[in-house]
Structure formats: C-alpha cells, structure tokens
PLY file of the C-alpha trace (Angstrom):
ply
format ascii 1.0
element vertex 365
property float x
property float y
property float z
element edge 364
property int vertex1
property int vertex2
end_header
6.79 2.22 62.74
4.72 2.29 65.48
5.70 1.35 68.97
3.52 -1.34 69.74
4.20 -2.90 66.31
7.73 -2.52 66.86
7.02 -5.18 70.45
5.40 -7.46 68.26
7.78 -7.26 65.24
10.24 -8.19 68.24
8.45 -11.06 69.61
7.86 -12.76 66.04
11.68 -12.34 65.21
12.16 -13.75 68.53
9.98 -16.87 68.18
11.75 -17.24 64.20
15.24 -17.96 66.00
14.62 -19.94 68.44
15.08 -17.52 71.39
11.41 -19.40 72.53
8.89 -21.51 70.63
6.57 -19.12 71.94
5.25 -16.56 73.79
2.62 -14.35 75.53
3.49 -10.42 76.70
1.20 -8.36 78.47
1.57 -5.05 79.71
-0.90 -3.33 81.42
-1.10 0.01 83.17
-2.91 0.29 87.04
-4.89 -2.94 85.92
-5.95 -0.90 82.39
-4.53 -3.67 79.81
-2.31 -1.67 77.00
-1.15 -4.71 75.05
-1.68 -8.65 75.20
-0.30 -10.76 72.58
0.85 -14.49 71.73
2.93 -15.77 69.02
4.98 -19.02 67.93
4.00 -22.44 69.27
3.07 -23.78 72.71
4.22 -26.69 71.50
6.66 -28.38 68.64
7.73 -31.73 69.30
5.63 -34.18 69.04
3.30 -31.64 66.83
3.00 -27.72 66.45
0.46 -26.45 68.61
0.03 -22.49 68.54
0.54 -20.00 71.72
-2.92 -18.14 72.50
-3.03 -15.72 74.98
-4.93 -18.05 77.62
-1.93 -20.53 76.98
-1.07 -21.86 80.69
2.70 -21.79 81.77
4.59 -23.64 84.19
5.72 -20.41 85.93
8.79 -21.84 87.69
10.38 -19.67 90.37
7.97 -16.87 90.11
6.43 -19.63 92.70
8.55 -17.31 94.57
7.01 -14.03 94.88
3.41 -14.98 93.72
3.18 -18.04 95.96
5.40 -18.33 98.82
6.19 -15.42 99.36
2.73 -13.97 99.66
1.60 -16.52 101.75
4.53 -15.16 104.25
2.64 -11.77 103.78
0.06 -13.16 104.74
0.54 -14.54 107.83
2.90 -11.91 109.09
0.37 -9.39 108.29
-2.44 -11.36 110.91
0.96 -11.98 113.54
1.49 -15.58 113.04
4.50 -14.84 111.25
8.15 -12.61 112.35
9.95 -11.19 109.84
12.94 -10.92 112.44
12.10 -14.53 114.46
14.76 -17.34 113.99
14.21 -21.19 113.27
14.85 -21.81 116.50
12.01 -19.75 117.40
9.55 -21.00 114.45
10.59 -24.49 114.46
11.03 -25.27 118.43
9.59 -28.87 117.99
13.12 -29.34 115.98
16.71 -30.18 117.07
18.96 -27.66 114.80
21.86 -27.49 114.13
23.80 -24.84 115.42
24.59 -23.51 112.06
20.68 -22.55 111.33
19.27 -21.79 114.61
19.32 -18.34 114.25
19.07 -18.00 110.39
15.82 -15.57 110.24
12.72 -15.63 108.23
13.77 -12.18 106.48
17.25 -13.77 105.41
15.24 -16.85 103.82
13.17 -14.19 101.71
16.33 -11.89 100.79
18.21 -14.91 99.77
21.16 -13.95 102.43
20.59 -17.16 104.74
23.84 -19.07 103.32
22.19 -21.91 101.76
23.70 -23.04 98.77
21.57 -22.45 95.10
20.53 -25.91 94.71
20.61 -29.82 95.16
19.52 -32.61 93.66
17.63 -33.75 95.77
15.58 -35.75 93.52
17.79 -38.59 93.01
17.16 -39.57 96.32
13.47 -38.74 97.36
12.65 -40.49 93.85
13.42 -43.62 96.03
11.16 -43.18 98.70
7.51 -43.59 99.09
6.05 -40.56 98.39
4.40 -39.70 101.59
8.00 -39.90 103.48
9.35 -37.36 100.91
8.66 -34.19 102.31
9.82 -34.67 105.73
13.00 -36.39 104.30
13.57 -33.27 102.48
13.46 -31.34 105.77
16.44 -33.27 107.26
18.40 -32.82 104.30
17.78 -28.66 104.35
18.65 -28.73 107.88
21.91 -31.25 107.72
22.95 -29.02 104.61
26.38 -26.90 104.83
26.20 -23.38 104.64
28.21 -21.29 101.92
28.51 -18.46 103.91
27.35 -17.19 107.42
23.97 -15.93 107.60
23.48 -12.32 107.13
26.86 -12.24 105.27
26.37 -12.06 101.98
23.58 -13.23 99.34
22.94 -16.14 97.16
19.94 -17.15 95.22
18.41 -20.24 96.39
16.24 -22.49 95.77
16.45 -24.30 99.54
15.86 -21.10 101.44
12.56 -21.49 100.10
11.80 -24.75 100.39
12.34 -24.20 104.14
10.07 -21.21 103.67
7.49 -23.42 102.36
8.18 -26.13 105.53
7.23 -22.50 107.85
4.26 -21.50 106.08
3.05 -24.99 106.59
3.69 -25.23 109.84
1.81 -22.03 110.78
-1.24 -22.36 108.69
-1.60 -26.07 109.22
-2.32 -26.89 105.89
0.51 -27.16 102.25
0.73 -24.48 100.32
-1.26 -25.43 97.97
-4.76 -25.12 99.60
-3.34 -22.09 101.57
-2.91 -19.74 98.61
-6.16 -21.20 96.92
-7.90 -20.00 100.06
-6.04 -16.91 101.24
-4.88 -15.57 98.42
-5.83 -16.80 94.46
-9.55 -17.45 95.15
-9.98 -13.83 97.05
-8.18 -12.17 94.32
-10.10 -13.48 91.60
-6.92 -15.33 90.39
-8.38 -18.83 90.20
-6.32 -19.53 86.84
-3.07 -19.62 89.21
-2.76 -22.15 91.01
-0.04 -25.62 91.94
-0.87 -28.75 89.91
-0.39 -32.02 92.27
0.80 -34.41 90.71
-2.03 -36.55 92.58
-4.84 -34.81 90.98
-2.95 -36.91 87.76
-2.24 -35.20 84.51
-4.17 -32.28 82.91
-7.72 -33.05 81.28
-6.67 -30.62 78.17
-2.78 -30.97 77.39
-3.13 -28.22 74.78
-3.56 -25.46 77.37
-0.62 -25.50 78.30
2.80 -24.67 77.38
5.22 -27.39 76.30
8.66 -27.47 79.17
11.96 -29.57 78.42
12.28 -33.34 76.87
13.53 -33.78 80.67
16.18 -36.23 80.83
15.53 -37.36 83.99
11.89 -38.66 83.51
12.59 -39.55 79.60
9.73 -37.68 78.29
8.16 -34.58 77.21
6.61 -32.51 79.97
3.66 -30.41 79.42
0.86 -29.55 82.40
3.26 -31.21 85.38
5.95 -29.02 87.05
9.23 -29.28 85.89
11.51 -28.67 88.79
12.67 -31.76 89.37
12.73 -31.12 93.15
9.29 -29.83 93.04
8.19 -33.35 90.99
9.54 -35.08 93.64
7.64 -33.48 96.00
4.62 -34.08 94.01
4.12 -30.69 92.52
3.75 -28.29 95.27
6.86 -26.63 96.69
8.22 -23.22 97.76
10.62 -22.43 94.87
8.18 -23.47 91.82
5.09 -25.42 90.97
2.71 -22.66 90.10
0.63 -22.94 86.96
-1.21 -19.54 85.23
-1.88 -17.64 82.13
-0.61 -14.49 81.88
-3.81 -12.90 82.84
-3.78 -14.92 86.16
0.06 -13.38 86.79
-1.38 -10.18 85.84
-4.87 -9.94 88.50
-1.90 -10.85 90.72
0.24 -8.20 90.14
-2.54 -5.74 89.58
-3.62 -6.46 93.48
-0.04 -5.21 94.43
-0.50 -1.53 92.74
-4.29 -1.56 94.12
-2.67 -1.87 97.52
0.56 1.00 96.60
-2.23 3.30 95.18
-4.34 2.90 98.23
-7.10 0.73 97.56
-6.62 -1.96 99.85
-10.68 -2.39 100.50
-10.79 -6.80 100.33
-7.32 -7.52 100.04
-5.21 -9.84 101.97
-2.47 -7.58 103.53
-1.90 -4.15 104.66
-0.28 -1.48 102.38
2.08 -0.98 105.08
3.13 -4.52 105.58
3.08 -5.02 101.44
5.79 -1.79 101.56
7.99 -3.66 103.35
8.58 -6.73 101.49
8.81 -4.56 98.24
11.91 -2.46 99.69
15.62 -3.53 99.30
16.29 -6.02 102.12
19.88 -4.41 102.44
21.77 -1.03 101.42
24.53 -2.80 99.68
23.74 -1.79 96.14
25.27 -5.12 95.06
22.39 -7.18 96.42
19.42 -7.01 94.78
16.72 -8.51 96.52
13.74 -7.46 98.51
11.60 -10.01 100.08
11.07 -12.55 97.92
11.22 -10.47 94.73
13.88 -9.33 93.20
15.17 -5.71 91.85
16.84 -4.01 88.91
20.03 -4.17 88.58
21.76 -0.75 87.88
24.07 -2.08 85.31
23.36 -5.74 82.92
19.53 -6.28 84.52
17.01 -8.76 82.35
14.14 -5.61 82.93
16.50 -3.08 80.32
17.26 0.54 81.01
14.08 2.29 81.76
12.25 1.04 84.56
12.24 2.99 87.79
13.93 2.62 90.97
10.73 1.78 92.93
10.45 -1.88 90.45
10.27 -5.52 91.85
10.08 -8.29 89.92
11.54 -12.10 89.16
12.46 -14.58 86.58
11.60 -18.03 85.95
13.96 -21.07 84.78
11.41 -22.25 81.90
11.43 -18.08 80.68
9.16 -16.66 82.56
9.58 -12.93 84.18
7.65 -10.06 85.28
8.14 -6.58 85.83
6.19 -4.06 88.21
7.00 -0.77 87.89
5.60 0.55 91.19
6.37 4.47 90.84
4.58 4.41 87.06
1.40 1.66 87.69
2.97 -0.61 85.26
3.45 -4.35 84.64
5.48 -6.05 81.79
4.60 -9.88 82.18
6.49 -12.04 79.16
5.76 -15.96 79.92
7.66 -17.77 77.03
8.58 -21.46 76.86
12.07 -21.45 76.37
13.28 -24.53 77.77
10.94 -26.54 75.08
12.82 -28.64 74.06
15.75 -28.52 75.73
17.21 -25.93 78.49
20.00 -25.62 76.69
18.42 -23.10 74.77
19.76 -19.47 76.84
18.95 -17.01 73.61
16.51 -15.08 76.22
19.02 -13.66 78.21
20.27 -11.68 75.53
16.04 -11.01 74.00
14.95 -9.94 77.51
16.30 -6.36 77.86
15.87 -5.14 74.60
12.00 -6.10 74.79
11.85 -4.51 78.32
13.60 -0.73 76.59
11.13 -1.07 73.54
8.25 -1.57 75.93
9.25 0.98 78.10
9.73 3.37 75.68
6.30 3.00 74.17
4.58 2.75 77.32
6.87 3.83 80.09
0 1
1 2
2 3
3 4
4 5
5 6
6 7
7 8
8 9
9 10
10 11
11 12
12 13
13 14
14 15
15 16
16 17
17 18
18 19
19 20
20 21
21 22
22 23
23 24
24 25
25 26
26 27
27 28
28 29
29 30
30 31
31 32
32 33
33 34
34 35
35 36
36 37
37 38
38 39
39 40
40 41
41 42
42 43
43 44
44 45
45 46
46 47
47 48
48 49
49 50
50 51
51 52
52 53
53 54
54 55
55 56
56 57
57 58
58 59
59 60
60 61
61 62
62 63
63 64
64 65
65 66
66 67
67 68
68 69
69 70
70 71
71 72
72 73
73 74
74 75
75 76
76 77
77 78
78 79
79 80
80 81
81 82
82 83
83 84
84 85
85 86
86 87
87 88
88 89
89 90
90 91
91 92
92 93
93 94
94 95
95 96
96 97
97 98
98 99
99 100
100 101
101 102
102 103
103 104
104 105
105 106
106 107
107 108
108 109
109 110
110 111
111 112
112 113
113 114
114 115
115 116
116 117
117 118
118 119
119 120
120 121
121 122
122 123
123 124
124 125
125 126
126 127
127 128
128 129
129 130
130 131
131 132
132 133
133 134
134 135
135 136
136 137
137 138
138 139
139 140
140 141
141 142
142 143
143 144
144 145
145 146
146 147
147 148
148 149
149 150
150 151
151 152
152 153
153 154
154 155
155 156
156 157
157 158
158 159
159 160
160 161
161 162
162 163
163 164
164 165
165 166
166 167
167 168
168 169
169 170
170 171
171 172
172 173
173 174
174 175
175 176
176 177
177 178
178 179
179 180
180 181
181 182
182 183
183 184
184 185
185 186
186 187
187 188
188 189
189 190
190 191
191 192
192 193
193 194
194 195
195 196
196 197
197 198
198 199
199 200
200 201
201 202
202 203
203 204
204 205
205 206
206 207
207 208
208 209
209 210
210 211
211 212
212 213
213 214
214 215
215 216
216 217
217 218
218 219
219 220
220 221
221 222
222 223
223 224
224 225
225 226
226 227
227 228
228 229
229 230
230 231
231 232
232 233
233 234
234 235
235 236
236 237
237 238
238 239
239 240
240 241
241 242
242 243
243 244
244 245
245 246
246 247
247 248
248 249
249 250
250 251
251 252
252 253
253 254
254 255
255 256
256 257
257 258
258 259
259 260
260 261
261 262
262 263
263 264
264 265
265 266
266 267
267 268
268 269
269 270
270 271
271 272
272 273
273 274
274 275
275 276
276 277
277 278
278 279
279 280
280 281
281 282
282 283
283 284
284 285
285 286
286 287
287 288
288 289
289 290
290 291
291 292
292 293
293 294
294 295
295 296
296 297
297 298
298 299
299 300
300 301
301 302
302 303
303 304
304 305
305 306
306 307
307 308
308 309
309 310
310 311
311 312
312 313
313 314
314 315
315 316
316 317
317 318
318 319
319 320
320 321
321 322
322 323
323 324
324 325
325 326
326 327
327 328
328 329
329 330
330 331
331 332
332 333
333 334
334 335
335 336
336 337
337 338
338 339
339 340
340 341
341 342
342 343
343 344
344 345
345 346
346 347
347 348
348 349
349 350
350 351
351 352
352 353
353 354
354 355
355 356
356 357
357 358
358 359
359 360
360 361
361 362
362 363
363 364
C-alpha cells in the first residue's frame, strides 16, 4: 500500500466512526503542496453536505498563533511593542491591580502569566448592550485572581489572550480584525482568513463552511459564526478564536513563516530575526511547552506523533483544528476537521491525531 493511500485510507476510517464528520489535510513541503484532500461531511444535521477542500472552518484557538499572535510580531518588530514591558507600562491610562502590574507581554504569549484557562464570561456580557461588552470584559480580566504568580509556572489560557488582544488594540488603534486584514492576511495573499463579525450578519453561502456544535447556549446549530462563546459575545472578533479559513488560507500562512526561516523575507511583515524568537521555547523547563504564542511537541504523549523534529511549532483548535510546522524539514501538516459537529462531546481525535501525524511523517517526513 502506498503511503499516501495509507493517509487517506486513515482519514475515511476516521470520518466512518465518528472521530469527525469531516475533514480536510494538507501537507505541503516549502510551499510545494504534496497532498490535499477532503472527506466525510461538512455538515449532517439538518442535511449531509460534503467536505471539499475549499470547505471554510471556524479555526478556534489557532486565532492564537495566526491572528494574535502575529499581530504582536508585528508591532514589536516596527518598536511599538516590548516583549519584556509590563501592563503597567503598556496600559498606564489603567489603575491595576497589584497582582498584574508587572505581568509581561512575553508571559501573556508563553501562557505563564497566572491567569486561569477560562471563564464564562458570556453569561454576563450576553446582558449588556453590545457596545459596553468589550470594555466590561477588560475589568473582569483585570479584577480576575491569579492561579499562580507570574513567571511561576504555565497554564493555557484563554484570558491571557484576550488581554493580548485589549494591547494590540491599544497600540494599533484599530480591533484586530481590520489590523490583520491590513498588516498581515491581505499582504500575504491570505484573504480567505479572516474574523467574521457578527455585525457583518450571517454568511451569504452557509454551505462553505463547516458545521460547529448544536450549542446549548444559543439553542441552535452554528455554522459560519464563531463558536467560542466568549468570542460571540464579543461579537466575533477576539484574541483566543474567531478566525475563519480554508486550509489553503492556514497554509499561505504558514508557508510565509518557512519563506522567512529559509531566508526570503523580501515583502513580508517581520524580520527573520524577530520571527526566530517567538518560534523558540519561551523557557528551558522541558515540561513547558510553549513558545510565543505557538505551542511545541511534547517529548512524550504530543497530538503531532513521533516524528517531527525538535525545531516544530504548532497549535490545536477546540472545534479539531491543528497544524504542524516542521521548521528544520520545510514541512506543514494542516488537518482542519469538524469534530465538535454535533456535539463537543465527541473527543475520538485525541486518540486519531498522532497516528495520522507518524503515517504522514513517515511518507513525507
């Protein structure tokens, strides 16, 4: 059998029980596209609608690395930005509390600030006009008890980067949104990724996109509208998810990243030096993962399999979506997958995600 029909023979058995409706896996090699391929449904309930490879995901928290955290690249890279300056520094028009004055920029990005993984914040902003939300959501991140002391230790979170998102904003004077379009997506020739606000109302074709969860909360099927519930509340744009693409879109993304680490930085938003840093380990402590905004391998149990390289960054997202850049080989897995459709309860990926990753790798690695 050969390899590559070995991947797909994976991904149909995948789709058969239930690990996702469907899916779309691309894997390319320094921007040279080896294999690109959808199966199963973008949709089942309230009809079957079938996965293409131009299918459009809601690509959850790799708003992350692809969104926020870029924009932070950004604007450190042109000095509006410090890696190493404190909210008390960036946000001097605010009264902090003593617990987050110093908290730094880089200990947002590396997830070691000491905010806890998430709130609901939803329940509450869903009662306020929608124009107060976003600076209500501010006072609640700041009045917020820490788990652990800056610095300390590390914990995923979700509201280290919504106060990432309230920084970028404040710098560029202008949301997220439009500041990606501009600075980053448009450039790039990436205008397939981009946030969906919910004020621009619901998507003009429903089937190009990828079905989410029956959420509880709004008691309905979402399809083309983030499903963060934090992020809906905000109205669609927010630091920790809210970006839309195709896996093409993720992939002109990623492709800009090994441009940059092979040297051809000619038009691109950052410096190779300043992109190095935010790809590195934040800390020594082999335990801790995380580089600046994306995450890396683990040595032992990690979703990316056995194969990849040391030099590898990468992320998941909630409604099964993941990518993996291998930085010392040129080469990008991308699997976007609707997993949570219908119901998040559905966690057969965990288990799907590594072995795809080794049979990739091993055909292509």
């Amino acid at each position: 059998m050969s390899g590559k029909k070995r991947i797909l023979d994976l991904l149909n058995a995948a789709a058969a029980d239930g690990v996702f409706p469907g899916a779309v896996l691309l894997v390319s090699r320094a921007g040279h596209r080896l294999f690109l391929q959808a199966v199963g449904q973008a949709a089942i309930v309230p009809s079957p609608r079938l996965m293409t490879v131009d299918t459009v995901f809601d690509l959850a928290s790799l708003t992350k690395p692809l969104a926020t955290t870029l924009a932070v690249l950004v604007l450190v890279d042109r000095g509006r930005l410090r890696l190493d300056a404190s909210l008390a520094e960036l946000l001097q028009s605010q009264s902090l509390p003593a617990d987050k004055a110093g908290i730094t920029l880089r200990q947002l990005l590396s997830h070691s600030a000491g905010f806890p993984a998430w709130k609901p914040y939803y329940v509450e902003l869903e009662r306020l006009p929608q124009t107060d939300r976003q600076k209500r959501i501010r006072e609640l991140l700041l009045k917020e008890p820490l788990e652990y002391p800056p610095g300390r230790q590390s914990l995923y979170s979700d509201l280290g980067f919504l106060l990432i998102q309230w920084l970028v904003e404040e710098k560029a004077a202008t949301n997220l949104h439009h500041f990606t379009r501009k600075h980053l997506y448009d450039p790039l020739g990436c205008r397939g990724l981009s946030y969906r606000p919910l004020e621009q109302g619901p998507p003009a074709a429903i089937h190009d996109f990828a079905a989410t969860e029956n959420c509880p909360w709004r008691g309905r099927g979402v399809t083309g509208e983030v499903h963060d519930e934090n992020a809906y509340a905000l109205g669609g744009v927010a630091g920790q998810a809210g970006l839309f693409g195709a896996a093409g879109d993720v992939g002109r993304m990623l492709d800009a990243i090994i441009r940059t680490r092979a040297g051809i930085s000619v038009g691109l938003p950052w410096s190779a030096a300043r992109l190095d840093e935010f790809l590195r380990r934040a800390y020594p402590d082999p335990a801790n993962t995380w580089a600046l905004g994306f995450d890396t391998p683990a040595a032992v149990g990690s979703s990316a399999g056995r194969h990849f390289s040391r030099d590898t960054v990468g992320h998941l997202g909630f409604t099964g979506t993941s990518f993996w850049v291998d930085l010392q080989r040129k080469l990008t897995v991308i699997l976007l997958t609707n997993r949570i459709h219908p119901t998040r309860a559905n966690e057969k990926i965990k288990e799907f995600r590594p072995v795809l990753h080794d049979a990739v790798m091993e055909e292509f690695g």
